[in-house]
C-alpha positions as CSV (number, residue, x, y, z in Angstrom):
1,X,58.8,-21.0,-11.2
2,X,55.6,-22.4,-12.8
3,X,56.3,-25.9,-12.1
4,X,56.9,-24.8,-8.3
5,X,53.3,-23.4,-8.3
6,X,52.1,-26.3,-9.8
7,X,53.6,-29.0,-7.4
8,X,52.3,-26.3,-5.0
9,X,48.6,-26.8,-5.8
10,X,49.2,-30.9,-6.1
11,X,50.6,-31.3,-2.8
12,X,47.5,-28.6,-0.8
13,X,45.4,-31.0,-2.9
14,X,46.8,-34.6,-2.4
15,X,47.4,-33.3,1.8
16,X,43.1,-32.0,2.5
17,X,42.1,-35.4,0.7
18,X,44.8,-37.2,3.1
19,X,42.8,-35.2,5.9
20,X,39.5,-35.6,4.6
21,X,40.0,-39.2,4.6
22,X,41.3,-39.6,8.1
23,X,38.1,-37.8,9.1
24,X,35.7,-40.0,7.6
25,X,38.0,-43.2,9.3
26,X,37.7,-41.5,12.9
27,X,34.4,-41.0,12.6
28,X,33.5,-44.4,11.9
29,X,35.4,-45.0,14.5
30,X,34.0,-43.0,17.2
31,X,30.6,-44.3,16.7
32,X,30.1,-46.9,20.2
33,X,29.2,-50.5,19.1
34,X,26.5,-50.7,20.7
35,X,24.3,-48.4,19.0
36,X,21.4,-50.0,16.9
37,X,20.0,-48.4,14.2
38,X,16.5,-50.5,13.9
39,X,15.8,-51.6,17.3
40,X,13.3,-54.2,18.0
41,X,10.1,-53.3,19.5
42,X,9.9,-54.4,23.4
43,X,6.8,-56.5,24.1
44,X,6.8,-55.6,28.3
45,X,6.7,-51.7,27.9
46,X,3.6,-50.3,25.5
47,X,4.4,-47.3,24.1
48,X,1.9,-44.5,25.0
49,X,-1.6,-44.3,22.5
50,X,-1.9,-40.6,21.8
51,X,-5.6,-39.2,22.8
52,X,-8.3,-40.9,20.3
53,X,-8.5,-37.3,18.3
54,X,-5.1,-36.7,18.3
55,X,-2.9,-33.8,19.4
56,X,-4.3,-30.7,20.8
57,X,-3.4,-28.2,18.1
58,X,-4.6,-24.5,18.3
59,X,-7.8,-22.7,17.1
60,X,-7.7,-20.9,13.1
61,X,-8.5,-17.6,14.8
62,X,-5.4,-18.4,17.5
63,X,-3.0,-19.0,14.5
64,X,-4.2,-16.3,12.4
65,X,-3.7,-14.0,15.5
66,X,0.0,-15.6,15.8
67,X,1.2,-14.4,11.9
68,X,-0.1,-11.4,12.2
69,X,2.7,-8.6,12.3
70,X,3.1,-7.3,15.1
71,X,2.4,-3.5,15.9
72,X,5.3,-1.1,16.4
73,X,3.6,1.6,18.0
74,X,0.7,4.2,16.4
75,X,3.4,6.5,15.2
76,X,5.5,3.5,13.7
77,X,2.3,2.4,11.9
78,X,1.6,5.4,10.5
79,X,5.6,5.6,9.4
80,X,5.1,2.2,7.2
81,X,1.6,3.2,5.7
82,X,3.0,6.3,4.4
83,X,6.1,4.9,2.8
84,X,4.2,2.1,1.4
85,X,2.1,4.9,0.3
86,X,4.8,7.1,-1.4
87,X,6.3,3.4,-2.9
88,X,2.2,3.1,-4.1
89,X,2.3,6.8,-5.9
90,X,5.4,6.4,-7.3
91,X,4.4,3.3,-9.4
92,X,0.5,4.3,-10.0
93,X,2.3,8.2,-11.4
94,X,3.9,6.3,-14.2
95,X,0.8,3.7,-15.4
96,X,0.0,5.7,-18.3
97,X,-4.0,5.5,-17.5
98,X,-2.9,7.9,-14.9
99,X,-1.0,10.3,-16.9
100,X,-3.7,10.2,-19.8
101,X,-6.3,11.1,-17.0
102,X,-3.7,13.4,-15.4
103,X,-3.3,15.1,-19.1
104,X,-6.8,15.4,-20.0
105,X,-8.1,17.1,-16.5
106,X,-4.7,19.9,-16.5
107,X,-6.4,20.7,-20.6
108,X,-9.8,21.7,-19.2
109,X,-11.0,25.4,-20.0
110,X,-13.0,26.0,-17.6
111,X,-13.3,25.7,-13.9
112,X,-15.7,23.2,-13.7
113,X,-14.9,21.4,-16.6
114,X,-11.3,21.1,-14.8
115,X,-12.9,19.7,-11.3
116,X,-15.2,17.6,-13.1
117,X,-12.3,15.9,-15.2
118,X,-9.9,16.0,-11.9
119,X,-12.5,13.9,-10.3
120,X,-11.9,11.3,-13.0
121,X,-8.5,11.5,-12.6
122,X,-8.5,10.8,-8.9
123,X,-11.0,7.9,-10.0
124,X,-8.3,6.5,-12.0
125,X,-5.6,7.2,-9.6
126,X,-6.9,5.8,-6.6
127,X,-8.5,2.8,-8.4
128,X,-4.6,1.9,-9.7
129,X,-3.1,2.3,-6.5
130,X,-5.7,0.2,-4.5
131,X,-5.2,-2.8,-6.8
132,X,-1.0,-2.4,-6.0
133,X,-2.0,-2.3,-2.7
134,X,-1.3,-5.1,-0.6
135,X,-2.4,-4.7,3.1
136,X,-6.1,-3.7,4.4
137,X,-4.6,-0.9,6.2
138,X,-3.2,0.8,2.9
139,X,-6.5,0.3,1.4
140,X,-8.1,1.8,4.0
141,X,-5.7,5.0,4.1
142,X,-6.1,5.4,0.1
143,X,-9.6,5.3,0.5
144,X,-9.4,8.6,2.8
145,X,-6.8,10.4,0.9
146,X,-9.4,9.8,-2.1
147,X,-12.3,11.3,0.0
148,X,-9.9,14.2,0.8
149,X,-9.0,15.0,-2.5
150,X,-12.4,14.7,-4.1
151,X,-13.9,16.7,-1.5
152,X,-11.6,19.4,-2.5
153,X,-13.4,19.9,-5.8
154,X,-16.5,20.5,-4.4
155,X,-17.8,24.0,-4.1
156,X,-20.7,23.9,-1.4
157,X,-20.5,27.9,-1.7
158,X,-21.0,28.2,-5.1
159,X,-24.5,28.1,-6.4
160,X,-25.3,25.5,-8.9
161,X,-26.4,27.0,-12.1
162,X,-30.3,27.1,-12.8
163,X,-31.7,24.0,-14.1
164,X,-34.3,24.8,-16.3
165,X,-37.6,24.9,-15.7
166,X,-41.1,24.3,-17.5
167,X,-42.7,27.4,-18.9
168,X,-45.1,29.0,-16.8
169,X,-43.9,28.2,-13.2
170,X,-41.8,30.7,-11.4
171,X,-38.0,30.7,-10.9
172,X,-37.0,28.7,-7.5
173,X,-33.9,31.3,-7.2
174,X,-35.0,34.5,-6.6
175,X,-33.4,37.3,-8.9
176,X,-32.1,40.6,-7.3
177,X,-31.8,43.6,-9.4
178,X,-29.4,46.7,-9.1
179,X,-30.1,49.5,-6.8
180,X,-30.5,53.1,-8.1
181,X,-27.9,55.5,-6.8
182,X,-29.6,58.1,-4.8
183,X,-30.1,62.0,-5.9
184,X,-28.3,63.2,-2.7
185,X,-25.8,61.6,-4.5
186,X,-26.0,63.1,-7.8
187,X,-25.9,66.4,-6.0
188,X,-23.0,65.5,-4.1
189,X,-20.6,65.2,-6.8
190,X,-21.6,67.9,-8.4
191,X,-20.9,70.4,-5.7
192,X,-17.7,68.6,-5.5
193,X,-16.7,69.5,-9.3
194,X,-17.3,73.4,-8.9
C-alpha cells in the first residue's frame, strides 16, 4: 500500500514537469520571428523632443489636495473622530502618569484641593493623548474635550476666599452681620406656649 502511494507521488511529479516543459517549448514557439528585441534607431522619422522643461506635472498644493482622505459626510466624520477617540483613552487610561495623576487628585480632602489636583490630571491626560494622536482633526477635538472638562472645575459662583490685605485699609468684601429677631416675635411664641 505504501509503495502504491509512493509511485503515486512519482508519477503527479515526473507528469507536471512533462507539462511544465511542454509549456516552456510552445511558448518559444509562439513567439513570431519577426519580433526584434533592440531595434535600430530610424534616421528618416525623429522621434518627438519633449517640451524644453519637461512634462507638465501638477502643482504641490494640487497633489496634497489629491491624498487627502476623502470626507464621508459630517456625521461619518464625527463617527471616526470619536472611535479614534475612545482607541486614544483607552491607551492614555493605562500610561501610568495618568493613573498616578488619576490617584493623587481622587486622594484630595478637600473640594478645592480635589479640582485643583483634577486640573493636573486633565493636564496630564490630555497632554498623553495629544502626543498618540495622529490626525489634526483629533487634536483639535481633544483640545475641546480638555476645555470642557477643565471648565467644569471652575466655580464662577463661588466666591474666592479673601486675599489678605495690608493693615489699615478696609476689607474690599463687605461683611454682613445677622439680623435680630424681632420682639413681636418673642411675644408670639410665648402666647403660643400658654
Amino acid at each position: 500500500m505504501g509503495e502504491q502511494t509512493g509511485m503515486k507521488k512519482y508519477g503527479l511529479i515526473f507528469s507536471s514537469a512533462v507539462l511544465i516543459a511542454a509549456l516552456v517549448i510552445y511558448g518559444q514557439e509562439a513567439a513570431p520571428p519577426s519580433v526584434d528585441l533592440f531595434p535600430e534607431q530610424e534616421e528618416e522619422e525623429p522621434s518627438p523632443t519633449p517640451p524644453p522643461n519637461g512634462p507638465e506635472l501638477p502643482e504641490l498644493k494640487q497633489l496634497d489636495e489629491s491624498f487627502k482622505p476623502k470626507s464621508l459626510g459630517k456625521d461619518a466624520d464625527a463617527l471616526q473622530v470619536h472611535v479614534l477617540w475612545r482607541e486614544l483613552k483607552n491607551r492614555a487610561t493605562n500610561d501610568p502618569e495618568v493613573q498616578a495623576a488619576k490617584k493623587y487628585a481622587q486622594a484630595a480632602r478637600t473640594d478645592l484641593e480635589k479640582r485643583n489636583r483634577l486640573r493636573n490630571y486633565y493636564e496630564v491626560y490630555y497632554q498623553r493623548m495629544s502626543a498618540l494622536a495622529t490626525t489634526p482633526e483629533l487634536k483639535v477635538a481633544l483640545q475641546a474635550l480638555k476645555d470642557n472638562h477643565q471648565g467644569i472645575l471652575a466655580q464662577p459662583r463661588v466666591r474666592p476666599s479673601p486675599t489678605p490685605e495690608p493693615s489699615g485699609t478696609p476689607s474690599a468684601t463687605p461683611t454682613s452681620t445677622p439680623a435680630k429677631k424681632k420682639a413681636k416675635d418673642k411675644n408670639k411664641k410665648k402666647k403660643i406656649h400658654k
